[in-house]
C-alpha positions as CSV (number, residue, x, y, z in Angstrom):
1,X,94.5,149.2,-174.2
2,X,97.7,146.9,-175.8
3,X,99.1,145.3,-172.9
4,X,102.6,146.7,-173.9
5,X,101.6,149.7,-174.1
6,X,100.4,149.5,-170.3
7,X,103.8,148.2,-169.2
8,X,105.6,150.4,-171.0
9,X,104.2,153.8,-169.4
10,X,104.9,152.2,-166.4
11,X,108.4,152.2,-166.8
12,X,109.1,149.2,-164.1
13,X,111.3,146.6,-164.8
14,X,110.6,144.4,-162.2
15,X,107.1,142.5,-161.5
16,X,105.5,139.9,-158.8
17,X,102.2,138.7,-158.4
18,X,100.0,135.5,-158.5
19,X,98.1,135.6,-161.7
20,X,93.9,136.2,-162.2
21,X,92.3,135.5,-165.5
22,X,91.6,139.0,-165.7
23,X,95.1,140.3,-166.0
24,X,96.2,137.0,-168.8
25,X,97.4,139.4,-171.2
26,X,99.4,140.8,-168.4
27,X,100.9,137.2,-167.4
28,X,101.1,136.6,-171.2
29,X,103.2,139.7,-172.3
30,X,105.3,139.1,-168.8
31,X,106.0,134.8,-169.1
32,X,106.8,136.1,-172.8
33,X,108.9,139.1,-172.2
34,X,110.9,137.6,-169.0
35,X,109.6,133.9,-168.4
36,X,110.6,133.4,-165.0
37,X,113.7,135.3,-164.6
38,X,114.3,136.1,-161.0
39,X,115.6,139.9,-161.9
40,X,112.8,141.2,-163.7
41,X,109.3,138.4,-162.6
42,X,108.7,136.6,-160.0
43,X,105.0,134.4,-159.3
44,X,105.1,134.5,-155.6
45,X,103.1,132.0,-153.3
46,X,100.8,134.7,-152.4
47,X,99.8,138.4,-152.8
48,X,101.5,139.5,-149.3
49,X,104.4,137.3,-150.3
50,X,104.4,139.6,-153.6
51,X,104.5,143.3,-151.7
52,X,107.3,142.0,-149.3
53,X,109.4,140.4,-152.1
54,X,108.7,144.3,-153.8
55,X,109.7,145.7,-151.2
56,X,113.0,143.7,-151.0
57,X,113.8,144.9,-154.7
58,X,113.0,148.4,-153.8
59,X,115.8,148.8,-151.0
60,X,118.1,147.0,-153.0
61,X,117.5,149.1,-156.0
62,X,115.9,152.4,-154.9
63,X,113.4,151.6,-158.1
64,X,109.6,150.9,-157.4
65,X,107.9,147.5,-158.1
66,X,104.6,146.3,-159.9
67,X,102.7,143.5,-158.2
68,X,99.9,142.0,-159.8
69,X,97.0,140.4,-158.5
70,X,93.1,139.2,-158.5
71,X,91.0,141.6,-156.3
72,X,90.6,138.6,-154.1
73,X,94.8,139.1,-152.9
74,X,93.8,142.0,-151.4
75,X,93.1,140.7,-148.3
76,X,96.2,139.3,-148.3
77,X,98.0,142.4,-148.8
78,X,96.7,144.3,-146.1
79,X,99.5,143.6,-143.4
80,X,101.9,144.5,-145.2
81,X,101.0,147.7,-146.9
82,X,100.1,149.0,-143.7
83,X,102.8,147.6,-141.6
84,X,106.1,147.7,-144.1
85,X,104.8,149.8,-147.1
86,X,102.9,152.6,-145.5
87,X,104.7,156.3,-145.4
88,X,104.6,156.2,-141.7
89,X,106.5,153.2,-141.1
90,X,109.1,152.4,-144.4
91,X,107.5,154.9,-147.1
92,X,108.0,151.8,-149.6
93,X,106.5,152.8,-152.9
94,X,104.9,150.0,-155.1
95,X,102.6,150.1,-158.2
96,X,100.1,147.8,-157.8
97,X,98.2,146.0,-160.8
98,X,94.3,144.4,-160.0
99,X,92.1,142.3,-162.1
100,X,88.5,143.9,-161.0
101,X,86.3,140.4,-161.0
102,X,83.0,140.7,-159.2
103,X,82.4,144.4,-160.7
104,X,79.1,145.9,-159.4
105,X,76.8,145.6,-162.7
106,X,79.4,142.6,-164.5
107,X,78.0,139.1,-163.5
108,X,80.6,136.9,-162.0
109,X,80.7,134.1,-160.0
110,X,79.6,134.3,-156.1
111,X,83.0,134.2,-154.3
112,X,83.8,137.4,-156.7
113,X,80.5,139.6,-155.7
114,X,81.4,141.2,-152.0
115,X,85.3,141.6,-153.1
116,X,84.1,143.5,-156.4
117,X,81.6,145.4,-154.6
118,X,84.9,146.7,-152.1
119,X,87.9,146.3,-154.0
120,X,87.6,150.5,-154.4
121,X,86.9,151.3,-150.9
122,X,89.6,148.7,-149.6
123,X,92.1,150.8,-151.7
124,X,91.2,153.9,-150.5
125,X,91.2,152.6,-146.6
126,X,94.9,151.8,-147.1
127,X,95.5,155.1,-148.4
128,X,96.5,153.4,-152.4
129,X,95.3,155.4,-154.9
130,X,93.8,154.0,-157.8
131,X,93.0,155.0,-161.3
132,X,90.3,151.8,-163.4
133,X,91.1,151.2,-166.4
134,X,88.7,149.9,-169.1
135,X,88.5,148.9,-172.3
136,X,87.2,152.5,-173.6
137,X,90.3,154.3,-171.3
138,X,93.5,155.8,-173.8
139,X,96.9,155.4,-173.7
140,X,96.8,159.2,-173.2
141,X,94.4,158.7,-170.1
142,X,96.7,156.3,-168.4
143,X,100.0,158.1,-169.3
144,X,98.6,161.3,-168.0
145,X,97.6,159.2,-164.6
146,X,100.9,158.1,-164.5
147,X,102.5,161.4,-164.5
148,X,100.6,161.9,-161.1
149,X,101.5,158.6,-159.8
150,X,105.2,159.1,-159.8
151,X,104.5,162.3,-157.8
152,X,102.8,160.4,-155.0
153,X,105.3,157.4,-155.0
154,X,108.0,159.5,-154.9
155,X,106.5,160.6,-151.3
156,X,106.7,156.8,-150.4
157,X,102.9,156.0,-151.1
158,X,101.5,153.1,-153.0
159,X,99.0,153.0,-156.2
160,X,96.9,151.1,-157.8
161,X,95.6,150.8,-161.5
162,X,92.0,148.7,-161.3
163,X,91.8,146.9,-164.5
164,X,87.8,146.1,-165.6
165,X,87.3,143.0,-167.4
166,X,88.8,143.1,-171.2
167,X,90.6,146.4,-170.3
168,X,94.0,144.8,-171.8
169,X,94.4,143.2,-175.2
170,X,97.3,142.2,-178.0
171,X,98.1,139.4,-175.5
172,X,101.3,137.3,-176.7
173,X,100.1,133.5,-177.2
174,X,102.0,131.3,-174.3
175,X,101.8,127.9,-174.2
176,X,101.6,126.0,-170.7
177,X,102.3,122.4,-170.4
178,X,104.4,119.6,-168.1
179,X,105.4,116.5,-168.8
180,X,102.7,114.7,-166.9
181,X,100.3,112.1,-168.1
182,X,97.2,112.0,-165.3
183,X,94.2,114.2,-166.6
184,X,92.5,116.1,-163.1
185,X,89.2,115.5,-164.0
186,X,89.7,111.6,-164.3
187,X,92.0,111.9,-160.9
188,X,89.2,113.1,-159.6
189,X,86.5,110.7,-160.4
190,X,89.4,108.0,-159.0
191,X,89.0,110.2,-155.6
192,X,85.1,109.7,-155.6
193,X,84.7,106.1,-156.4
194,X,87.2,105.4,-153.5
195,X,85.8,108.1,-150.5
196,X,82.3,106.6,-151.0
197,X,79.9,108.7,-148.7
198,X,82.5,110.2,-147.0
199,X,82.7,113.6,-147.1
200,X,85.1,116.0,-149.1
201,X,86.2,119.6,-149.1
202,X,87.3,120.5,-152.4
203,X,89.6,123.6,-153.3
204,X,88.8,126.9,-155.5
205,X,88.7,126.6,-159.3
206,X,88.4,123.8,-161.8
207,X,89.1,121.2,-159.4
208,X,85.5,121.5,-157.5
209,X,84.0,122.6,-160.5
210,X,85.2,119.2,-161.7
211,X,83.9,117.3,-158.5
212,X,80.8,118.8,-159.2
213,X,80.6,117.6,-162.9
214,X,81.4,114.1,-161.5
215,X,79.0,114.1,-158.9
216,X,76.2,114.9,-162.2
217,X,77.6,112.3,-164.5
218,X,77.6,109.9,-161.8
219,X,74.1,110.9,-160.6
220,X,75.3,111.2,-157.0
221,X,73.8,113.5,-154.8
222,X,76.4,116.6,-153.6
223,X,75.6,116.7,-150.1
224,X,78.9,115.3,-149.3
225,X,80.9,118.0,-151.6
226,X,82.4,121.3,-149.4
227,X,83.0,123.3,-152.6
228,X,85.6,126.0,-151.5
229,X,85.0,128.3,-154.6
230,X,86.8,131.1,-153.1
231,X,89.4,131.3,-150.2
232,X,92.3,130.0,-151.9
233,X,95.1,127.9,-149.9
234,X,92.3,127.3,-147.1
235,X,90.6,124.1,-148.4
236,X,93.0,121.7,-146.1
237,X,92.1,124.1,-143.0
238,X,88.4,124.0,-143.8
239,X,88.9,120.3,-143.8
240,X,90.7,119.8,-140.6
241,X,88.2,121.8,-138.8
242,X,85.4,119.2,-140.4
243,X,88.0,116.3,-139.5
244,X,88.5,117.5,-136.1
245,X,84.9,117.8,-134.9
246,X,83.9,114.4,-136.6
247,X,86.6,112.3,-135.5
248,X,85.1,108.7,-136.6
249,X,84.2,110.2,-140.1
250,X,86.4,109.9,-142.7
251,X,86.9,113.7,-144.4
252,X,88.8,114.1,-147.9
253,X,90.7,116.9,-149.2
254,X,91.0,117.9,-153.0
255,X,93.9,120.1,-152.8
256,X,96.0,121.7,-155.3
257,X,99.6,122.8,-155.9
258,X,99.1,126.8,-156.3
259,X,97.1,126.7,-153.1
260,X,99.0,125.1,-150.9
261,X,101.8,126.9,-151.7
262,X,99.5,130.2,-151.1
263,X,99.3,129.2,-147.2
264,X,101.3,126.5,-146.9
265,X,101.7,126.8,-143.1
266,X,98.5,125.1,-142.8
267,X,100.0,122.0,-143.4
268,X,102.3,122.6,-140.5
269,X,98.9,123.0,-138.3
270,X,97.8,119.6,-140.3
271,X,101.2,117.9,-139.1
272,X,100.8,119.2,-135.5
273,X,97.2,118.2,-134.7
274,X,97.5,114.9,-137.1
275,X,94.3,114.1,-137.2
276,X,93.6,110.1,-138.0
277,X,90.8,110.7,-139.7
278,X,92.0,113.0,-142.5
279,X,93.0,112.3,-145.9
280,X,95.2,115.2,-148.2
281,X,95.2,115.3,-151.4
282,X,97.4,117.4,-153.7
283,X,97.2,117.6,-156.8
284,X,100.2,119.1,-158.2
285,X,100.4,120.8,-162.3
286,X,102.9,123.1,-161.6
287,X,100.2,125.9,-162.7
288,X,98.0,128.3,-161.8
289,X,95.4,126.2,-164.6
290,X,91.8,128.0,-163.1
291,X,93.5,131.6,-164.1
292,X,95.8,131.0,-167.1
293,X,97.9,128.4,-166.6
294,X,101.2,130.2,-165.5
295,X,103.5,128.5,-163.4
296,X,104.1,127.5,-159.4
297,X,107.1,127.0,-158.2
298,X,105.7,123.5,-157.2
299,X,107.3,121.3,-159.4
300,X,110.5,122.7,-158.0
301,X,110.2,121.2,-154.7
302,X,109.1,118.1,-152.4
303,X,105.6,118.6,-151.5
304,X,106.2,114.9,-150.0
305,X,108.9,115.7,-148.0
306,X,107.5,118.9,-146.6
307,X,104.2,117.1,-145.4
308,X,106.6,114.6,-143.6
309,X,108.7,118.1,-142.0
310,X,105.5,119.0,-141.0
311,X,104.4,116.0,-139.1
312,X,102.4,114.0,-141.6
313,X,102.8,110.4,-140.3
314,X,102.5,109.5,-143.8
315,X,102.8,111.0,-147.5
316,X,103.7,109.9,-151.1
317,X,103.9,111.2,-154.6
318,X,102.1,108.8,-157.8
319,X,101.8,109.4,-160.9
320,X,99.4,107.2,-162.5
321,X,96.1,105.6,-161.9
322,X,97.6,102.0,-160.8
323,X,99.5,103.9,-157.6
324,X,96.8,106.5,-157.0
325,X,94.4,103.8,-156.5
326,X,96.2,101.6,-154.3
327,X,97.6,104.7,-152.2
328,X,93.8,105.7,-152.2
329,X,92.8,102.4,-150.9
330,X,95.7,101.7,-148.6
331,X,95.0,105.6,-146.7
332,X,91.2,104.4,-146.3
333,X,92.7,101.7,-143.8
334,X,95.4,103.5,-142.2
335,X,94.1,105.1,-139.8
336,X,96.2,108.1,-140.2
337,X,96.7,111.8,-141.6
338,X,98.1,111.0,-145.1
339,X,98.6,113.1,-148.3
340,X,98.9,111.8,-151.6
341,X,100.5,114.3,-153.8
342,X,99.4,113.1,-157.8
343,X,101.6,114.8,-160.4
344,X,98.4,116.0,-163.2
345,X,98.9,116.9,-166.6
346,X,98.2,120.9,-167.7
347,X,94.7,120.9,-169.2
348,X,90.5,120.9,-169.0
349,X,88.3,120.1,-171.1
350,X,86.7,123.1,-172.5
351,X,82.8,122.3,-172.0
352,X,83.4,122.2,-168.2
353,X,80.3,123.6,-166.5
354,X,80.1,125.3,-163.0
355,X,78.2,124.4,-160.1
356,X,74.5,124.9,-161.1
357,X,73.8,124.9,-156.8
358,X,74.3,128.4,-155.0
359,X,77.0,128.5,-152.4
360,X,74.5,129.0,-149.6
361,X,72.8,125.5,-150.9
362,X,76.3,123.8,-151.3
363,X,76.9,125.0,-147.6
364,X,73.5,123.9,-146.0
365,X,73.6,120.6,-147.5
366,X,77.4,119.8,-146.5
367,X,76.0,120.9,-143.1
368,X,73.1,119.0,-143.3
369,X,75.0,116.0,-144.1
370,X,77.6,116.1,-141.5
371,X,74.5,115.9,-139.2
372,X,73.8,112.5,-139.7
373,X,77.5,111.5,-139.6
């Protein structure tokens, strides 16, 4: 089905979500259509960020909202659709878009298998009812399920369309790119060649599938790599949890931009308990890069001077190699909670492999590990 096609049965002229991979020719036709125009699209931090900010347009506007999302944001919606939207509290009606990844029968990677096996049934427990569209589906299919969509909403419930892998085509080509010169990968080996043995929880995406590579190339074992492929925005809590129960070990986090703003009160809890051992770092592209390459709203604001609101004893932005290193080598010695926020160029290189190790292995190991620590 032609993406435009999709959009225009819907008849919305307002959409928020946090991209998926799945829905690109979505995020393509939208960043194409609108960019970032605070009227018609908005990329929210997260998905339940996404449903109240629709909601906010609907009770301005009386006119229902699209939010788009990865299967995985479901979770994240589930507050409020059945606390705000829900027809027996506000009756807020909202369209909902979601990429399908980890379809029963489609191979995917392991954080995608449990949410594809219940992204259906989670639907149907909130009382959202969805319609899957696929690449064989017509335009006559969907406009027809339409038709019975604005029946329900306009009784105050929610629906969904489920969009199967390749469902939507005739995406609009979009290019993403900053003004930044640091490559992630390399940013990453810098990271490894200064944490030594110590170990490192890395966040969801290319950035550990990048660790992982660098651990290969430099034929390093990756007992000392947490690889957080799913869970996004919970890498520096996964961290302080390590940090806090091995206080004389050192404990690195790989963090990036679009998943720290997805839960960024975790930093708060990171400020609180300050742990000395701790080392944060963010680094920041100004894109959602593992799903398309759409744009955060990081590059907008002061990571540095949030982590310092939030009780960091010390934080700092670089970019390039000369001031990652030395801030890499000076938070070794500190003594303290530190992030290091490194402003990364848009971009991987397009052989990179994933983890060849299950996540069950990855975990034992990291376990295993942090044993003998």
């Amino acid at each position: 089905m032609k993406v435009e096609k999709l959009v225009e049965i819907i008849g919305s002229d307002f959409y928020t979500g946090v991209p998926d991979s799945q829905l690109k020719a979505l995020c393509n036709f939208l960043m194409d259509k609108y960019g970032i125009e605070p009227k018609h699209h908005i990329i929210a931090a997260n998905e339940g960020n996404c449903t109240a900010l629709a909601a906010g347009y609907y009770l301005a506007t009386g006119k229902v909202p699209v939010v788009y999302m990865q299967n995985s944001g479901e979770g994240n919606i589930i507050n409020p659709v059945a606390s705000l939207l829900n027809d027996k509290v506000y009756a807020i009606p909202v369209i909902f878009i979601i990429g399908w990844r980890g379809e029963p029968g489609i191979h995917d990677e392991p954080q995608h298998i449990y949410q594809g096996e219940v992204t259906v049934k989670l639907l149907d427990d909130m009382g959202i009812e969805s319609f899957i569209i696929g690449s064989e589906t017509t335009d006559e299919e969907v406009d027809a399920k339409m038709e019975e969509f604005r029946k329900i909403l306009a009784t105050g419930k929610d629906v969904a369309f489920v969009i199967r892998k390749g469902a939507l085509t005739n995406e609009p080509t979009v290019e993403y790119k900053n003004d930044n010169k640091m490559i992630r990968e390399e940013i990453i080996q810098h990271i490894v060649a200064a944490s030594g043995e110590n170990p490192i929880v890395s966040t969801t995406g290319k950035a550990s599938r990048e660790l992982f590579e660098t651990r290969e190339a430099n034929n390093q074992s990756h007992k000392y790599d947490f690889l957080t492929v799913g869970s996004m925005g919970h890498s520096s809590s996964i961290a302080l949890g390590v940090a806090l129960n091995k206080p004389e070990t050192r404990v690195w986090c790989i963090d990036g931009d679009g998943a720290v703003l997805m839960h960024m009160g975790s930093m708060a809890v990171l400020g609180s308990n300050k742990p000395k051992n701790l080392i944060h770092v963010v680094i920041n592209n100004g894109a959602h890069e593992t799903v398309g390459g759409m744009p955060t709203v990081a590059s907008d604001i002061d990571i540095v001077a949030i982590a310092k609101a939030c009780g960091y004893p010390y934080a700092v932005s670089v970019d390039s190699f000369e001031a990652l290193d030395a801030e890499l080598e000076s938070a070794k010695h500190r003594n303290a909670l530190s992030l290091i926020e490194v402003k990364c160029s848009i971009g991987a290189r397009e052989n990179l492999g994933r983890p060849t190790t299950t996540a069950l292995e990855n975990k034992q190991n990291f376990m295993d590990y942090l044993r003998t620590l």
